[in-house]
ROSE-4610 file (N, C-alpha, C; in Angstrom, 1 decimal, always signed):
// ROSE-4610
residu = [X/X/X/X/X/X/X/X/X/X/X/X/X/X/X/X/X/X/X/X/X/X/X/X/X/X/X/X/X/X/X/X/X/X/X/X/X/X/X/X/X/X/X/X/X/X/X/X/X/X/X/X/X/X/X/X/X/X/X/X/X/X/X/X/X/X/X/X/X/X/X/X/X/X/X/X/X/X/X/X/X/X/X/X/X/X/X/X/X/X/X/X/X/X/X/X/X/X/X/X/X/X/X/X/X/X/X/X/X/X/X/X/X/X/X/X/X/X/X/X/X/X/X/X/X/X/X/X/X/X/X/X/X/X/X/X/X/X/X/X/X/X/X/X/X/X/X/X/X/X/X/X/X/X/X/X/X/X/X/X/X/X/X/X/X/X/X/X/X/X/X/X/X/X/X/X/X/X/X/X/X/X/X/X/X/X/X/X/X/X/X/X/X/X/X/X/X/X/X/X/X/X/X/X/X/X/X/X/X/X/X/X/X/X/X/X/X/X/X/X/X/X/X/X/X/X/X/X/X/X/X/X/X/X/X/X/X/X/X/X/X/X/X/X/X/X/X/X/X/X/X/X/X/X/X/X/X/X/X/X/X/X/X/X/X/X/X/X/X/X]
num = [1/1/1/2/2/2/3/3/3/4/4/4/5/5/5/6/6/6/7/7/7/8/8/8/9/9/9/10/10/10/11/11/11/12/12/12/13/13/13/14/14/14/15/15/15/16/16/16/17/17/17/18/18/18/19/19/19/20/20/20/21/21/21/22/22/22/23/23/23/24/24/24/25/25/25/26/26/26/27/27/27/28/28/28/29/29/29/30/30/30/31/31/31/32/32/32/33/33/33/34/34/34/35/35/35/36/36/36/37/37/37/38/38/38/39/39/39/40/40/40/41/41/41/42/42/42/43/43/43/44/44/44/45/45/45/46/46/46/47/47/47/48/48/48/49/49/49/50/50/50/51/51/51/52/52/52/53/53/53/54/54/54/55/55/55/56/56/56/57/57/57/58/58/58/59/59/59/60/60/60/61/61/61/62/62/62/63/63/63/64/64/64/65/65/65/66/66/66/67/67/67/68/68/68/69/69/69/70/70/70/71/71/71/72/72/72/73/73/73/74/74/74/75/75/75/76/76/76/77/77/77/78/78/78/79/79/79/80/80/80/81/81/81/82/82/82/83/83/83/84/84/84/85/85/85/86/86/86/87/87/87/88/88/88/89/89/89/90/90/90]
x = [-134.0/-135.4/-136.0/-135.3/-136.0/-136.2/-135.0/-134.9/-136.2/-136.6/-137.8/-138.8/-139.2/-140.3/-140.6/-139.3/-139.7/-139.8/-139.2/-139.7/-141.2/-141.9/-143.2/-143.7/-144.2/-144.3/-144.6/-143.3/-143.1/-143.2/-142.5/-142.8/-142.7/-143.5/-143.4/-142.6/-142.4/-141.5/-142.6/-144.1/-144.7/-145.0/-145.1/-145.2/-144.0/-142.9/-141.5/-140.9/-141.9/-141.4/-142.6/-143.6/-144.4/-144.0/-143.2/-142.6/-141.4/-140.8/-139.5/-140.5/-141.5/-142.0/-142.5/-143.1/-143.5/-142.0/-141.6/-140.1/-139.7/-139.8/-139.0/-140.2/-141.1/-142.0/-142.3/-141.3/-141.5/-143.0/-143.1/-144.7/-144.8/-143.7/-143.6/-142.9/-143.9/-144.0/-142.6/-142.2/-141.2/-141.2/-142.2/-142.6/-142.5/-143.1/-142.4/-142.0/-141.0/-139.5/-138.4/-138.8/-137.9/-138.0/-139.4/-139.8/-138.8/-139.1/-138.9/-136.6/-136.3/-135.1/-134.7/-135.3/-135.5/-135.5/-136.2/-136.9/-135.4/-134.8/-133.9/-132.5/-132.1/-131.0/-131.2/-132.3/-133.3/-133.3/-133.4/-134.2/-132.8/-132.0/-131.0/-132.2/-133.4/-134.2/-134.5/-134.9/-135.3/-134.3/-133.3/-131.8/-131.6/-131.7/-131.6/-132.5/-133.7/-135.1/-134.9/-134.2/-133.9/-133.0/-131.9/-130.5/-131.1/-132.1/-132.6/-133.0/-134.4/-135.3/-134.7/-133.5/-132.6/-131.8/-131.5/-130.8/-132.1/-133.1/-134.2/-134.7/-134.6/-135.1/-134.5/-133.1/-131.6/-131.7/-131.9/-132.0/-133.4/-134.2/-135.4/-135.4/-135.4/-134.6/-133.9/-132.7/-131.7/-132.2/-132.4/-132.6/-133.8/-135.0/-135.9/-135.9/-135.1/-135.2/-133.7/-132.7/-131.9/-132.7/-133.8/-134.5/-135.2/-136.1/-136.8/-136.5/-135.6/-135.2/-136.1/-136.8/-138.0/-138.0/-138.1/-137.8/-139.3/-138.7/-139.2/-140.0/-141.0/-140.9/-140.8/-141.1/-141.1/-142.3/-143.4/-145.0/-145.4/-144.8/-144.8/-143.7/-142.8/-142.0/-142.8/-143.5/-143.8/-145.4/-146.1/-147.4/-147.0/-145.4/-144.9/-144.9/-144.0/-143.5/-145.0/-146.0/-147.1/-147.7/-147.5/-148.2/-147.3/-146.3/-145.4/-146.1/-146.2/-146.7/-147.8/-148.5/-149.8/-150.0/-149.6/-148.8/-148.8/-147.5/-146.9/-147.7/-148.8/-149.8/-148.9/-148.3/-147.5/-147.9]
y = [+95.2/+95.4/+96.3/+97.5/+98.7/+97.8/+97.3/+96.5/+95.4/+94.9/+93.7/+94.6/+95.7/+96.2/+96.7/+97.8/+98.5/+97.3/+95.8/+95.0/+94.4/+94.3/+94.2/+95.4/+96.1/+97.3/+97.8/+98.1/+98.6/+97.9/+96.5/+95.4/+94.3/+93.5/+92.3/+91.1/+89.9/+89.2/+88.7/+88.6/+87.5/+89.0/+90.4/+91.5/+91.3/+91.4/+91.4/+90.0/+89.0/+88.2/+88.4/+89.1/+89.3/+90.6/+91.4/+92.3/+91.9/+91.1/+90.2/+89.5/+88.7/+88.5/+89.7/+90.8/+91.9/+92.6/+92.4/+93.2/+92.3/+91.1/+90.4/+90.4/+90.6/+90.6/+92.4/+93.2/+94.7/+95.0/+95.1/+95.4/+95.9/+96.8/+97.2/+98.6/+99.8/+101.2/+101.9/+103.2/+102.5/+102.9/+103.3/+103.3/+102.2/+100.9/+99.4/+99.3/+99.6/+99.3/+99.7/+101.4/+101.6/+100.7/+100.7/+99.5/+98.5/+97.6/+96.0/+96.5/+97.5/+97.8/+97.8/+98.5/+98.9/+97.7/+96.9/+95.8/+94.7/+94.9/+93.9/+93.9/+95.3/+95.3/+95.3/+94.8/+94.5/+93.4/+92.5/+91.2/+90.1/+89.4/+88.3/+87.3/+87.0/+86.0/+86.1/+87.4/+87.9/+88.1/+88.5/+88.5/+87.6/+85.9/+84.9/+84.3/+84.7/+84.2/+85.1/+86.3/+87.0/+86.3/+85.9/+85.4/+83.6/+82.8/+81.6/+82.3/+83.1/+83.2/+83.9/+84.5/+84.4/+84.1/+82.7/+81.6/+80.8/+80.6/+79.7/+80.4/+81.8/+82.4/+82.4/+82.2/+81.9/+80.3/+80.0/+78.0/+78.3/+78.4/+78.4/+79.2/+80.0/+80.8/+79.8/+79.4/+78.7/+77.3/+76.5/+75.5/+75.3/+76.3/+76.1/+76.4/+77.4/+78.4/+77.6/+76.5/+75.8/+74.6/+74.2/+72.3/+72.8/+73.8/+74.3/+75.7/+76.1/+77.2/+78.2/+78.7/+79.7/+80.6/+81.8/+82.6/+82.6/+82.8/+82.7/+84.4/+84.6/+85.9/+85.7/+86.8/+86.4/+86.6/+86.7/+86.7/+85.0/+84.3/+82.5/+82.4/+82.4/+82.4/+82.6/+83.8/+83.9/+83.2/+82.7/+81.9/+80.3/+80.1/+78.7/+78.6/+79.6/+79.9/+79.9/+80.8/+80.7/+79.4/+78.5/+76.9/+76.2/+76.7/+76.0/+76.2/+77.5/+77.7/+77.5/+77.4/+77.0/+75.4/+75.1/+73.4/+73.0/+74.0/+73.8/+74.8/+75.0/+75.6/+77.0/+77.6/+78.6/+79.9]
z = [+64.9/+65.1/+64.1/+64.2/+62.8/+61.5/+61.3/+59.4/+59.4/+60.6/+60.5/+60.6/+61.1/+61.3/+60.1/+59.3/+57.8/+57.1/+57.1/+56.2/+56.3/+57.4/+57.5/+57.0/+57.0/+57.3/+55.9/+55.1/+53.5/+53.2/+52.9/+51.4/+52.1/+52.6/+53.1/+51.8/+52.1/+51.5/+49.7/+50.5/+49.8/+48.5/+48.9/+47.9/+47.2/+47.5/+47.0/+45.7/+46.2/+44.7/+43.8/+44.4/+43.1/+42.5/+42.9/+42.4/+41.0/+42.0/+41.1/+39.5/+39.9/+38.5/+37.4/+38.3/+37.4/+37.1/+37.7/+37.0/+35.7/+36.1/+34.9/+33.3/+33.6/+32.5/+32.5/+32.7/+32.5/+32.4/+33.9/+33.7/+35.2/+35.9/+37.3/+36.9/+37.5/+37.8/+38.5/+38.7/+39.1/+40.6/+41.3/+42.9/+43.2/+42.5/+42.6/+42.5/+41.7/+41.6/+42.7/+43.2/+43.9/+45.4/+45.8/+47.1/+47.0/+45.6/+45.8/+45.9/+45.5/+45.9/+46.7/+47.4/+49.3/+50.2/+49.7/+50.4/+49.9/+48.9/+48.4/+49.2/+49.4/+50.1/+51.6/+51.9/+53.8/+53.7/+53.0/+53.0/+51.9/+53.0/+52.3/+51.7/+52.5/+51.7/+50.2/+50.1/+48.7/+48.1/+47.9/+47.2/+47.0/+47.8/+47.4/+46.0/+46.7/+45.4/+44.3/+44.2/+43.0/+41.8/+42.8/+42.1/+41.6/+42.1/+41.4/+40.3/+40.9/+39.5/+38.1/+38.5/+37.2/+36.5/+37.5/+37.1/+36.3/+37.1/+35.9/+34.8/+34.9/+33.8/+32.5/+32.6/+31.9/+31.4/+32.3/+32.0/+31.0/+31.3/+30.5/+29.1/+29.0/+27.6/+26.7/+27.2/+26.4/+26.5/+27.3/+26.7/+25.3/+25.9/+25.0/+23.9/+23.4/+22.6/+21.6/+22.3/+21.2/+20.9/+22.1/+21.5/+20.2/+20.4/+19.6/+18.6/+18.9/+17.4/+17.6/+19.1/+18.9/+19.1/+19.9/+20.7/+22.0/+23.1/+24.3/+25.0/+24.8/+25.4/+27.0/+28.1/+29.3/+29.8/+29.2/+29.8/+29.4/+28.4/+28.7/+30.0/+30.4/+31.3/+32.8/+32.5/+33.4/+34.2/+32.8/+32.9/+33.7/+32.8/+33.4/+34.7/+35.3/+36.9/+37.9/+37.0/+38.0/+38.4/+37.3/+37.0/+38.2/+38.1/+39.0/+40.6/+40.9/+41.8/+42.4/+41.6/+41.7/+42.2/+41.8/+41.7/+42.9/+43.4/+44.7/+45.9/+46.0/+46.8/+47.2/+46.5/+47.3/+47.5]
């Protein structure tokens, strides 16, 4: 009961992957940082969506970056994922 209440409460789920993308494009404070931590070791859901999104972030890097010979920063990475989202009404 306490762990659902502090997870409503302090970082709900839908703050917590927007944290995960500001983290990955280093662009999160570290009061967000220490939250989305808090909230990480509370929340198996978000530990899950952590461990994808840096599995695709990994697949996206390397594929792109051998088809094309480019380098990938993570603010396109992260414009892609939004598109995605967007996409998928999420």
């Amino acid at each position: 009961m306490l762990r659902k209440l502090i997870h409503i409460i302090f970082l709900p789920c839908s703050e917590a992957t927007l944290l995960m993308e500001k983290r990955n494009a280093d662009d999160i404070s570290p009061k967000e940082n220490w939250k989305l931590n808090v909230h990480l070791r509370i929340c198996k859901w978000c530990r899950a969506y952590k461990e994808k999104l840096e599995i695709l972030d990994n697949i996206l890097k390397r594929k792109l970056s051998r088809e094309e010979n480019i380098e990938i920063n993570d603010s396109e990475i992260q414009s892609f994922k939004e598109k995605i989202f967007k996409n998928l009404d999420i």
